[in-house]
C-alpha positions, 0 to 999 in steps of 0.5 A: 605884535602883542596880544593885547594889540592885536585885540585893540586892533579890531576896534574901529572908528567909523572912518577906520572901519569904512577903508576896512569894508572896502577891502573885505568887500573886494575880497568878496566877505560875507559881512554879519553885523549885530549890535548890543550893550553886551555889559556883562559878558555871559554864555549867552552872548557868547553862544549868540556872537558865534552862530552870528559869525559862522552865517558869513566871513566877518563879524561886525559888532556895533556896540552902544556907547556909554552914553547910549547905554545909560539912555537905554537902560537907565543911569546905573548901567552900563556895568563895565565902560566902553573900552573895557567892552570892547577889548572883551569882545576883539577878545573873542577870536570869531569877532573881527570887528568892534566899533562903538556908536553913540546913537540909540539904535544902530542904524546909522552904523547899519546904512555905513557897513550895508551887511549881507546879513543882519542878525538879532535874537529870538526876543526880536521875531515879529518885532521890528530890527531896525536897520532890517530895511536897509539891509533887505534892499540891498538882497541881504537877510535878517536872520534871529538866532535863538537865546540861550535860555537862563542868561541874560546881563539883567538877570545877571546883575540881578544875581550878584545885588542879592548875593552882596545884600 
């Protein structure tokens, strides 16, 4: 199989994803889950998505879809299109898993996979994680990673407006 295949291999429909839950579950994976926009990819995400993956066996990343982003962050965003942000990160060999959601929060994905643990930034202690509860009475855990300071996708578009002004 080529490369390029093997990248698009790990995104998954909902329906795809829930035959390939089954077998992970049979196999006895720790399932992390974690979701974002991730628009334009940076250190940041990167350091974040792979302390996710070393917490378990298999790292299951919602990502929000176009239109959920533009709900979420407003009509000039998302920078790079759905597909193009989901082949990056299935480019990431600790992301087993990509599946896109059109809701604003994930946690209809989240009732679906029923992770051992849920992960979410720093930026989210003492903040309601959606989903939390799902997880929780289930016996999983919620876990935040810290954020590697000076990286943000915001900060970063930022950046680049100024250059080009």
């Amino acid at each position: 199989m080529e490369r390029l295949s093997l990248i698009k291999s790990k995104i998954y429909s909902w329906d795809h994803l829930q035959r390939q839950l089954a077998i992970w579950r049979f196999k006895d994976k720790k399932l992390v889950f974690s979701n974002g926009c991730f628009d334009v990819l940076h250190l940041g995400h990167i350091e974040y998505l792979a302390k996710a993956r070393d917490l378990g066996h298999i790292l299951i990343v919602g990502l929000n879809s176009d239109d959920s982003v533009r709900r979420i962050k407003g009509a000039h965003r998302p920078v790079n299109n759905e597909e193009a942000r989901s082949v990056t990160l299935c480019a990431l060999s600790f992301v087993d898993a990509v599946v896109v959601f059109d809701q604003n929060t994930p946690l209809d994905l989240i009732k679906l996979i029923q992770p051992d643990i849920l992960v979410k930034g720093k930026d989210y202690d003492g903040k309601e994680i959606v989903g939390a509860d799902v997880v929780k009475a289930r016996g999983g855990e919620v876990v935040t990673i810290e954020l590697t300071k000076g990286y943000s996708t915001s900060h970063t578009i930022e950046l680049a407006h100024k250059v080009h002004l």
